[in-house]
N, CA, C and O atoms as CSV, one atom per row, in Angstrom:
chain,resi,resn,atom,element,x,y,z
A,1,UNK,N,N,152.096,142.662,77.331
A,1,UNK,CA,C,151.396,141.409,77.273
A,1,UNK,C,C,152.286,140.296,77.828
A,1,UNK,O,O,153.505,140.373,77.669
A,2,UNK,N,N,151.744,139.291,78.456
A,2,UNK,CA,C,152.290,138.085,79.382
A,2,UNK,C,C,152.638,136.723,78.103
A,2,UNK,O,O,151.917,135.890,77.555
A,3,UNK,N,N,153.955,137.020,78.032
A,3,UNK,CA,C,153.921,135.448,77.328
A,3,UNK,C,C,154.062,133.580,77.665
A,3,UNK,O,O,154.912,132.855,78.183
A,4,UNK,N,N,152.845,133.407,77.098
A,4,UNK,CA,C,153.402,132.136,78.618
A,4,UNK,C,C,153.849,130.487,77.255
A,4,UNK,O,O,153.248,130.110,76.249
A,5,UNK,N,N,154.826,130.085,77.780
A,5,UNK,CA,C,155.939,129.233,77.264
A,5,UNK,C,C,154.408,127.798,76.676
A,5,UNK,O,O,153.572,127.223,77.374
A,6,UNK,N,N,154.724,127.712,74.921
A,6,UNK,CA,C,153.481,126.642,74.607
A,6,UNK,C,C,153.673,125.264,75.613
A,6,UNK,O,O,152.697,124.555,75.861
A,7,UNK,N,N,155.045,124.957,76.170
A,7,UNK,CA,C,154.997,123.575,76.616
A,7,UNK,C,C,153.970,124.245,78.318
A,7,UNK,O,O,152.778,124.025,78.529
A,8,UNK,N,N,154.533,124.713,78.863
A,8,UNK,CA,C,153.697,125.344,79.758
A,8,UNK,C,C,152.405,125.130,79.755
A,8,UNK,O,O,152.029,124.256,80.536
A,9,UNK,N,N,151.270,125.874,78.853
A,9,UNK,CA,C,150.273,125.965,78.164
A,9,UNK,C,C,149.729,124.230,78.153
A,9,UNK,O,O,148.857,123.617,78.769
A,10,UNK,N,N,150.522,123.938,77.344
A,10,UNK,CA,C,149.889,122.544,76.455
A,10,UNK,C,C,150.391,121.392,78.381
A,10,UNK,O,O,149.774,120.348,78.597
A,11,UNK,N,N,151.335,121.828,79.269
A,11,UNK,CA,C,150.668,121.137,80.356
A,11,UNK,C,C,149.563,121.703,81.089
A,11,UNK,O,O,148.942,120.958,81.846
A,12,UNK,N,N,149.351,122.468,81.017
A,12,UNK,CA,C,148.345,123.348,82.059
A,12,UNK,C,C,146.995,122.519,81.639
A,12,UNK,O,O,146.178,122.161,82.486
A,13,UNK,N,N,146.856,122.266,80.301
A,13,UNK,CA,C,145.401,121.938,79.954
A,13,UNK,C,C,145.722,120.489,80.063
A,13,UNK,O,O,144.711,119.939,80.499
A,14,UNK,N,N,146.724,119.571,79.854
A,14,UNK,CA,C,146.854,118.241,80.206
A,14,UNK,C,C,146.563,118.309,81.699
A,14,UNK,O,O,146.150,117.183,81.974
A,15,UNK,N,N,146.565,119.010,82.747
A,15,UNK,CA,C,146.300,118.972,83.976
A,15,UNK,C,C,144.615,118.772,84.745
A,15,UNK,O,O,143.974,118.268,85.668
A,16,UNK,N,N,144.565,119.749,83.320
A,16,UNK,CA,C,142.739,120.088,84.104
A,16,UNK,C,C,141.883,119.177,83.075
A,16,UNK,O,O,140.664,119.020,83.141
A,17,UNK,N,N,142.712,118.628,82.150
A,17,UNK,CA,C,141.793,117.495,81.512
A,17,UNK,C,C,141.763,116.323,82.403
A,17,UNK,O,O,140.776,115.588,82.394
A,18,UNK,N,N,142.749,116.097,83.157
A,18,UNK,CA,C,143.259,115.005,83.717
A,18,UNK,C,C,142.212,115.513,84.982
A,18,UNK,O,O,141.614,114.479,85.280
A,19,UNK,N,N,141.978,116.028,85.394
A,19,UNK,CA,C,141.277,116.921,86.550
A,19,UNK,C,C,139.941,116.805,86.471
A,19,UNK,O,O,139.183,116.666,87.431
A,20,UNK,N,N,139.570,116.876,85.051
A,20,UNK,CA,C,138.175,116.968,84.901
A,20,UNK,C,C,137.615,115.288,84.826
A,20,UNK,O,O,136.476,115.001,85.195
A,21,UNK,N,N,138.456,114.385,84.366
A,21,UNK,CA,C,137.972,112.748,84.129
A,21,UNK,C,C,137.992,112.254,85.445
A,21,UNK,O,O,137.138,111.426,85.762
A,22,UNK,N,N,139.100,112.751,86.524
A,22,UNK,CA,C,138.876,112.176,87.949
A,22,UNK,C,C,137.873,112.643,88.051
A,22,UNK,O,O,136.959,111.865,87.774
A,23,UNK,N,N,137.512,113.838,88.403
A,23,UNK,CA,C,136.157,114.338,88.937
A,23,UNK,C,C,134.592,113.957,87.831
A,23,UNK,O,O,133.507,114.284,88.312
A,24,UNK,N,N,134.605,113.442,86.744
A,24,UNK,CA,C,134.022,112.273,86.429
A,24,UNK,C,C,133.831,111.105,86.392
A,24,UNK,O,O,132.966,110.544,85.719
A,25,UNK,N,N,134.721,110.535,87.207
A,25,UNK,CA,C,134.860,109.084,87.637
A,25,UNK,C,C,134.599,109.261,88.940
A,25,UNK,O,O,134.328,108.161,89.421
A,26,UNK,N,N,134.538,110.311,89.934
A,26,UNK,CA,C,133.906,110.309,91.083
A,26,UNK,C,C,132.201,110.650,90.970
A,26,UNK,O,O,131.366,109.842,91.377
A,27,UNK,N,N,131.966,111.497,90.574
A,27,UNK,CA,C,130.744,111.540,90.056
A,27,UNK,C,C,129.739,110.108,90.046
A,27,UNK,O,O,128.848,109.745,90.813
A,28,UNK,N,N,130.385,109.429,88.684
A,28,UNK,CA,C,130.109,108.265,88.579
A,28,UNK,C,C,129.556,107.358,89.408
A,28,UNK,O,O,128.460,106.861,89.666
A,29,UNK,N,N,130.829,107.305,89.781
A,29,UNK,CA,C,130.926,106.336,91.496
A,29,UNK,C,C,130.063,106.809,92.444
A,29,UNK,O,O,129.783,105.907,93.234
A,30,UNK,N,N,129.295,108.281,92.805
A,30,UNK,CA,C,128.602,108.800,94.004
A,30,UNK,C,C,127.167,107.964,93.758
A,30,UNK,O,O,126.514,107.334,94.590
A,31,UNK,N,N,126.765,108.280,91.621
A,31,UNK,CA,C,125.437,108.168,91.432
A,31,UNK,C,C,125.542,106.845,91.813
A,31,UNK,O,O,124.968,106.703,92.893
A,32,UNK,N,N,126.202,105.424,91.254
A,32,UNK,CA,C,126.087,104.238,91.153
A,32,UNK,C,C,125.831,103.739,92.727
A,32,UNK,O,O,125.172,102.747,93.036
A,33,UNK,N,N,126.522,104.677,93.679
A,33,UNK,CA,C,126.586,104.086,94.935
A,33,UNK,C,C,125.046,104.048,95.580
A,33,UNK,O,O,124.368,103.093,95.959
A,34,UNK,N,N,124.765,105.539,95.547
A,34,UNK,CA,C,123.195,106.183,95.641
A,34,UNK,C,C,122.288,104.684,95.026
A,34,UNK,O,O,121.686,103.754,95.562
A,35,UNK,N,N,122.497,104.957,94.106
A,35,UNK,CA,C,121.627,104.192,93.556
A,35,UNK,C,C,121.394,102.516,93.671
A,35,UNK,O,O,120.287,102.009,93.485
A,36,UNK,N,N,122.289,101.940,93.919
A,36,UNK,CA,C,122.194,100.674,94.825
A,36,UNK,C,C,121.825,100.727,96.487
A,36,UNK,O,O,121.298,99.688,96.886
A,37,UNK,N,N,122.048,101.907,97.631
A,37,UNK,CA,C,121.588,102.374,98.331
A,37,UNK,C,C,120.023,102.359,98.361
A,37,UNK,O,O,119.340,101.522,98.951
A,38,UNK,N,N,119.622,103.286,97.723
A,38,UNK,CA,C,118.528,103.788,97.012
A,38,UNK,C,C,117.216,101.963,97.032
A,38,UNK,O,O,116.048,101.841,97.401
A,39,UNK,N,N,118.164,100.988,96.483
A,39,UNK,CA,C,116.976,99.880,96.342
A,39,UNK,C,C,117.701,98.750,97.231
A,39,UNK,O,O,117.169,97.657,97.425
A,40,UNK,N,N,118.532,98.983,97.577
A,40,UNK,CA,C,118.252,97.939,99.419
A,40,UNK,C,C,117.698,98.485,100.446
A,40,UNK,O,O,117.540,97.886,101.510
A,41,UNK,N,N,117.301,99.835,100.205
A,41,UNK,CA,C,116.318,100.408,101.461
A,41,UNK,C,C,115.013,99.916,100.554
A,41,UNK,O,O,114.192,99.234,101.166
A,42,UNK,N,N,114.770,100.170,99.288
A,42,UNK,CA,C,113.626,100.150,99.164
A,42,UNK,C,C,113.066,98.303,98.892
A,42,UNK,O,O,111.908,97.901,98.777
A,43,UNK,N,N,114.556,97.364,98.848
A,43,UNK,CA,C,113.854,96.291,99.181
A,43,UNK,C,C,113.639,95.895,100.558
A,43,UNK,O,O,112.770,95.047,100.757
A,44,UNK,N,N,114.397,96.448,101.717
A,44,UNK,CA,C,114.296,96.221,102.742
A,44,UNK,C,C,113.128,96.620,103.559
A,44,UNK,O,O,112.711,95.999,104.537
A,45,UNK,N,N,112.396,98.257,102.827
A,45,UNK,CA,C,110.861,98.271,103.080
A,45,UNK,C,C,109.521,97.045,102.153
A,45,UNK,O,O,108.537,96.492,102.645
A,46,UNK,N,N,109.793,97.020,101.416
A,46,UNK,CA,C,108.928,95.590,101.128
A,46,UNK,C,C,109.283,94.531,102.023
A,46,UNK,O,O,108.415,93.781,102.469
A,47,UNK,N,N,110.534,94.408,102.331
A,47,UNK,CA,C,110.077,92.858,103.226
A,47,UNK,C,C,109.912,93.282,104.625
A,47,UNK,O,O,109.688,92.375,105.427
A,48,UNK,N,N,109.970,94.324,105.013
A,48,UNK,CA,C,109.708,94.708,106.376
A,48,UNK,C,C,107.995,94.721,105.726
A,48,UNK,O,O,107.399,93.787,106.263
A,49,UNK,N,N,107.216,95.369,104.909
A,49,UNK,CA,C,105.549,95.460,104.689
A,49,UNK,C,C,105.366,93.740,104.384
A,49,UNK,O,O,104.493,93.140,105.011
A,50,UNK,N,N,106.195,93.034,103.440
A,50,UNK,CA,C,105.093,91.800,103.228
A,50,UNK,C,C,105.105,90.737,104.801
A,50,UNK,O,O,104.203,90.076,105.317
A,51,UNK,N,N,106.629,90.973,105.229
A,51,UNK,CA,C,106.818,90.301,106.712
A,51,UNK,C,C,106.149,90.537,108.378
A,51,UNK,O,O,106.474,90.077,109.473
A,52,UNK,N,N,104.822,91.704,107.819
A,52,UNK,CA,C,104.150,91.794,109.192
A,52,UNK,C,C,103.585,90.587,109.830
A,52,UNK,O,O,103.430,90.564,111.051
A,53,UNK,N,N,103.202,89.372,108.927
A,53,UNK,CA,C,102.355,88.538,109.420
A,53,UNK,C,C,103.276,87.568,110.681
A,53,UNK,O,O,102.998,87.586,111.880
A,54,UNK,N,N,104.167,86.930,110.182
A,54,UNK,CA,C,105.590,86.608,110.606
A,54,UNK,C,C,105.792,86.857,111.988
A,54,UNK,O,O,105.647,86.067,112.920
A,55,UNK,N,N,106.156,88.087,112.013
A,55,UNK,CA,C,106.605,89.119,113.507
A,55,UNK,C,C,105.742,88.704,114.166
A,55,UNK,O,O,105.985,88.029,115.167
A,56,UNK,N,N,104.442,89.017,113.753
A,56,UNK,CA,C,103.453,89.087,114.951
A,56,UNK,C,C,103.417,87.951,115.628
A,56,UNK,O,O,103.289,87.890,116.851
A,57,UNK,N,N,103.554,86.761,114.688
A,57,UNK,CA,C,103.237,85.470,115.177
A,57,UNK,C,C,104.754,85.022,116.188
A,57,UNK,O,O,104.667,84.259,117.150
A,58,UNK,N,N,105.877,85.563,115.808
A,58,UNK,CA,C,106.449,85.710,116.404
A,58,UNK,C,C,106.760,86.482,117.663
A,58,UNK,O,O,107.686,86.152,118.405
A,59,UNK,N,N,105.895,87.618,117.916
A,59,UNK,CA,C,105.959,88.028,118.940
A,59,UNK,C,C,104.953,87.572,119.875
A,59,UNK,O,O,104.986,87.887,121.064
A,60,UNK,N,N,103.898,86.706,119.269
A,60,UNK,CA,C,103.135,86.181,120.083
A,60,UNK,C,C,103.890,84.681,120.912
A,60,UNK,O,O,103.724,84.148,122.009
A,61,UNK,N,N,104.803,84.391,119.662
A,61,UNK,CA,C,105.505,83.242,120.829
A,61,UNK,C,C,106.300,83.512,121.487
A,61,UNK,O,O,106.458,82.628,122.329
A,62,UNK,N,N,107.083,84.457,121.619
A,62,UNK,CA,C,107.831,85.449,122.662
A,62,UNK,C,C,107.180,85.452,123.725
A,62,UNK,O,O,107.503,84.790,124.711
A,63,UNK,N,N,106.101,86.260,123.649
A,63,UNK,CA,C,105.095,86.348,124.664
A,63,UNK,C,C,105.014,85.417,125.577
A,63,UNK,O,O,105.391,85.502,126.745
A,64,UNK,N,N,104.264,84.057,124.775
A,64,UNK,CA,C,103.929,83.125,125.317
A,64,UNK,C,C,104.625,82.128,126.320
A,64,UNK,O,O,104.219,81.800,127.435
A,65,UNK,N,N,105.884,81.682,125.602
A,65,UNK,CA,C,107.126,81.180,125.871
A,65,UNK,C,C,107.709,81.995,126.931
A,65,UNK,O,O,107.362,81.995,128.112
A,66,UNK,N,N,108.418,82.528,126.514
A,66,UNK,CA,C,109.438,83.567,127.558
A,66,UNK,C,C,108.815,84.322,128.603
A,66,UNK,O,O,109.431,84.375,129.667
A,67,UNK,N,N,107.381,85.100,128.488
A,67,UNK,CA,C,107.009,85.967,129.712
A,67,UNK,C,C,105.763,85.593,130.549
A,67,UNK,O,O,105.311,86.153,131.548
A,68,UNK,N,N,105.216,84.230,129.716
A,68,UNK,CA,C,104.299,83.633,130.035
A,68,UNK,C,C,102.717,84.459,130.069
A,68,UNK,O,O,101.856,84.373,130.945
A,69,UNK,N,N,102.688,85.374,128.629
A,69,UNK,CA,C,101.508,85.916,128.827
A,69,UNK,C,C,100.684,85.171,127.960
A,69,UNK,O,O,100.995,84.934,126.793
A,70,UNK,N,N,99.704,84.817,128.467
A,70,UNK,CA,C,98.383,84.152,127.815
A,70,UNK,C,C,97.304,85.445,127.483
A,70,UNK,O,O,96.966,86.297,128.305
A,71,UNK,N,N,96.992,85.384,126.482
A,71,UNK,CA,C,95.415,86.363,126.018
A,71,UNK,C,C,94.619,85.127,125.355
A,71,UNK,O,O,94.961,84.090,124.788
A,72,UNK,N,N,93.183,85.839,125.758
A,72,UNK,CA,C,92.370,85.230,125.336
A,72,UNK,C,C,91.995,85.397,124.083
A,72,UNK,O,O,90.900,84.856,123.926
A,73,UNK,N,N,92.591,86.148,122.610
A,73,UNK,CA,C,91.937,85.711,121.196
A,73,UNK,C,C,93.491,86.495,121.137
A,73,UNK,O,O,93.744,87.694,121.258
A,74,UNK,N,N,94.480,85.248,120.885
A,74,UNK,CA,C,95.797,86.089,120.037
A,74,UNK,C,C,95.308,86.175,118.565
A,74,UNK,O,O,96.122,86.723,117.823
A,75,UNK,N,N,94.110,85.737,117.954
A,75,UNK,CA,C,93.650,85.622,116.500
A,75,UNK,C,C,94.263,87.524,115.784
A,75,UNK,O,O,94.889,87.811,114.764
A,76,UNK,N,N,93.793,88.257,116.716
A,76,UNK,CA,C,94.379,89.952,116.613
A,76,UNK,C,C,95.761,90.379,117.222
A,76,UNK,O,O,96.212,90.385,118.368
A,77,UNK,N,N,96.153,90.664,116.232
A,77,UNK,CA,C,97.977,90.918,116.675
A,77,UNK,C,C,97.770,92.015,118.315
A,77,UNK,O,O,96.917,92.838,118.648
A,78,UNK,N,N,99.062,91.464,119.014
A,78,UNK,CA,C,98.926,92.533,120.024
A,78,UNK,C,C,98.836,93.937,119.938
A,78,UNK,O,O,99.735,94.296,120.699
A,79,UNK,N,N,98.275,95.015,119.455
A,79,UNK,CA,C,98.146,95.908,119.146
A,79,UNK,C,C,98.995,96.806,120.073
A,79,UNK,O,O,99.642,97.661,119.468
A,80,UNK,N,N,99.095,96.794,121.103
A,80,UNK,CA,C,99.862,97.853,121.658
A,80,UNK,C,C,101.112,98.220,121.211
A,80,UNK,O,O,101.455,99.319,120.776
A,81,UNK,N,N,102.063,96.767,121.415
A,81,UNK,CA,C,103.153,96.235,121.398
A,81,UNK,C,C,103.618,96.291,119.981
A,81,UNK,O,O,104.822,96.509,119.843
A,82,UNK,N,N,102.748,96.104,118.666
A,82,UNK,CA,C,102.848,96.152,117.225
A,82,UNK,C,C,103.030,97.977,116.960
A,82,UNK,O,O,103.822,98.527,116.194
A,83,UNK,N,N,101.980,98.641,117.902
A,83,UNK,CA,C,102.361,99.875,117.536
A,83,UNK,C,C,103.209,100.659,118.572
A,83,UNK,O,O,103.233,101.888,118.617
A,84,UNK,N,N,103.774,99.991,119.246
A,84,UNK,CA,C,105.255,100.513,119.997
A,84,UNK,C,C,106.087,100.219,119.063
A,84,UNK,O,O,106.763,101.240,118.936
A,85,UNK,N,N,106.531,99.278,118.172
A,85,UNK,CA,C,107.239,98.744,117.760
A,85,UNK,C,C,107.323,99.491,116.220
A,85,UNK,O,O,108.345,99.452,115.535
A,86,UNK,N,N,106.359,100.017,115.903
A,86,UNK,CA,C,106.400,100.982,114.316
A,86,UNK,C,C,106.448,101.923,115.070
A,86,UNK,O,O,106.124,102.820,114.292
A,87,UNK,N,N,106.640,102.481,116.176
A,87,UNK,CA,C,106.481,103.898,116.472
A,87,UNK,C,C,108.489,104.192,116.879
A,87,UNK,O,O,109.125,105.243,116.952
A,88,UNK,N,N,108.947,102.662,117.065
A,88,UNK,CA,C,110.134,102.934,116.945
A,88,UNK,C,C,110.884,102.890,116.075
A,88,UNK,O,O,111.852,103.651,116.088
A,89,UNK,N,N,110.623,101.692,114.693
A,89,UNK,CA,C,111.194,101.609,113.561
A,89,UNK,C,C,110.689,102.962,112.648
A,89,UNK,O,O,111.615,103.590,112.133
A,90,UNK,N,N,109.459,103.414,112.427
A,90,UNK,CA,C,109.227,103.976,111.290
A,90,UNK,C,C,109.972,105.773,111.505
A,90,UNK,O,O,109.820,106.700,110.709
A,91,UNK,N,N,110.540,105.797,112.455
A,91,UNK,CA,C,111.534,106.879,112.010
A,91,UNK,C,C,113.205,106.645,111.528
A,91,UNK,O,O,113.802,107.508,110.885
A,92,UNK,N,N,113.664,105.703,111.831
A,92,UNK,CA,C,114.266,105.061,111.264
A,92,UNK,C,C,114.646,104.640,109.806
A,92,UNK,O,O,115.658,104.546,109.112
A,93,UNK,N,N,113.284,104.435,109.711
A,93,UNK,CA,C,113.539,104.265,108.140
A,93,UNK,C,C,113.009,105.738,107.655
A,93,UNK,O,O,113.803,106.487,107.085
A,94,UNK,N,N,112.041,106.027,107.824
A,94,UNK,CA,C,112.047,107.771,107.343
A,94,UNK,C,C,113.517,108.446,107.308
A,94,UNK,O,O,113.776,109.147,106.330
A,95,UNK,N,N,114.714,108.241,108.542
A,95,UNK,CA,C,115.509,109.169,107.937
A,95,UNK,C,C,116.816,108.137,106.918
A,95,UNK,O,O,117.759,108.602,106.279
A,96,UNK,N,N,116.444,106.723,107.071
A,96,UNK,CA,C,117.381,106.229,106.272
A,96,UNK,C,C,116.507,107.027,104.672
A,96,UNK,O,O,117.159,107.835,104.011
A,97,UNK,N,N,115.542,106.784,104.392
A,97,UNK,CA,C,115.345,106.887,103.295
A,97,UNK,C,C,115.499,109.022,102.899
A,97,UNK,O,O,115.500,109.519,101.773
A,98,UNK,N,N,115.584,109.635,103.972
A,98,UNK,CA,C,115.971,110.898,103.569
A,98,UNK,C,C,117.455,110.934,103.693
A,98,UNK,O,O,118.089,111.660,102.926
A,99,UNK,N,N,117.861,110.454,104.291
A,99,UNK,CA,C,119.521,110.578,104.315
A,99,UNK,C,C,120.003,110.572,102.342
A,99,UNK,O,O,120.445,111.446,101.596
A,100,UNK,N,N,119.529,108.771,102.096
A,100,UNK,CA,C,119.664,108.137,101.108
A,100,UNK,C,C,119.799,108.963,99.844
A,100,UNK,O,O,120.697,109.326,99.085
A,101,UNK,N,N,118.265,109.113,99.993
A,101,UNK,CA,C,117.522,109.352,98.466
A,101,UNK,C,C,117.900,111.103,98.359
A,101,UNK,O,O,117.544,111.753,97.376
């Protein structure tokens, strides 16, 4: 039989106690991070949904101003241009929010 020395022993388990609280204080730290992550994407999708009205009107003065396009009822967002424009963001946020969550 292997005899192993008590001071030996009594460090071995001071080691992996000490071992086990870091690796609970990282833990910690992963969820807390996640989780503030987690709700600046998900406030950053609410103000990207309540801020459609905004853009548009803004991209209508883009338009207007800078490329000099006139339409006859801007009353309807430019539709093309609105859905070029989610067809480039909304994967974007699809993989921020799979990366994330």
């Amino acid at each position: 039989m292997i005899e192993v020395n008590s001071v030996l022993f009594m460090g071995l388990w001071e080691l992996v106690l000490l071992l086990l609280a870091v690796d609970v204080v990282i833990v910690v730290r992963f969820v807390i991070r996640r989780r503030r992550e987690k709700a600046s994407i998900e406030r950053l999708v609410a103000l990207v949904r309540q801020d459609v009205e905004r853009r548009q009107q803004e991209t209508r003065n883009l338009l207007e101003k800078n490329m000099v396009i006139v339409m006859k009822s801007w009353k309807k967002p430019p539709g093309r241009l609105s859905v070029k424009r989610n067809v480039f963001i909304r994967p974007w946020l699809t993989f921020l929010l799979h990366v994330i969550m």
